[in-house]
N, C-alpha and C positions, 0 to 999 in steps of 0.2 A: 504494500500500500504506500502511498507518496501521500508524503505530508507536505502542508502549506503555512507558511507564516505571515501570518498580516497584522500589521501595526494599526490598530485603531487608539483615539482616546478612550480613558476608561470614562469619560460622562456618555459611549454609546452604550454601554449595557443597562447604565438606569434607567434608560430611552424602552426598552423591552421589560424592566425589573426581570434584569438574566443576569446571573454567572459568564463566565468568560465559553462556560461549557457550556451550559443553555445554549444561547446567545449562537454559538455554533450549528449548535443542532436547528436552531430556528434559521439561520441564517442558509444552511444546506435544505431544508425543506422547501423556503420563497423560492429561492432558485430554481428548483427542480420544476415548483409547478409553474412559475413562471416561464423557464424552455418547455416545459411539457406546454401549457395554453399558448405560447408561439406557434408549437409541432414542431420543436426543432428535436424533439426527442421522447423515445417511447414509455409504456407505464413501467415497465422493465427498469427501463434506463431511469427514469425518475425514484422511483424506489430505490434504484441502489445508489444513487447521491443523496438521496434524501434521508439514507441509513433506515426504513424502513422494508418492511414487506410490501409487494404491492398492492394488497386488501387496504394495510393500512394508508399507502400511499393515496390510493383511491377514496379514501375518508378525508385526509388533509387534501386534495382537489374540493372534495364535498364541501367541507368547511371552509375553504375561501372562495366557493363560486363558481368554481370551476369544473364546464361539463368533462367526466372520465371521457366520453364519446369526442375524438377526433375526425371529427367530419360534421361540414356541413348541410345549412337544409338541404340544398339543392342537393348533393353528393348521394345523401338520404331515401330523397324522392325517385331520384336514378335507381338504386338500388332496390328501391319497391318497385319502381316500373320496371326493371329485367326481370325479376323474379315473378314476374304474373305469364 
């Protein structure tokens, strides 16, 4: 595993009321669902940056808004109408 070192102030973890380790863990979740609600990356791929499983990944999507379903309406519709 490759680790990362980033220098923040420490007034951003009161900004969260987090630990340096929280703060971490919160900070690898945003990310994740953030490139996952881009589509820059899959629920796979977001569960394992986001140090989760991805049942639970797919709950923190839940809980910020964010549909699991990578496709739109139209994409959606397409695929009802092939399948008839």
């Amino acid at each position: 595993m490759t680790t990362l070192t980033m220098e923040l102030p420490e007034t951003v973890f009161s900004a969260l009321n987090a630990d340096p380790k929280e703060f971490t863990l919160q900070m690898r979740i945003a990310a994740a669902i953030k490139w996952y609600e881009l589509g820059r990356i899959s629920q796979n791929k977001g569960a394992e940056i986001a140090g989760l499983s991805r049942a639970e990944f797919i709950d923190a999507l839940s809980d910020a808004g964010v549909s699991p379903l990578q496709i739109t309406p139209h994409q959606f519709r397409e695929e009802l109408a092939d399948a008839d």
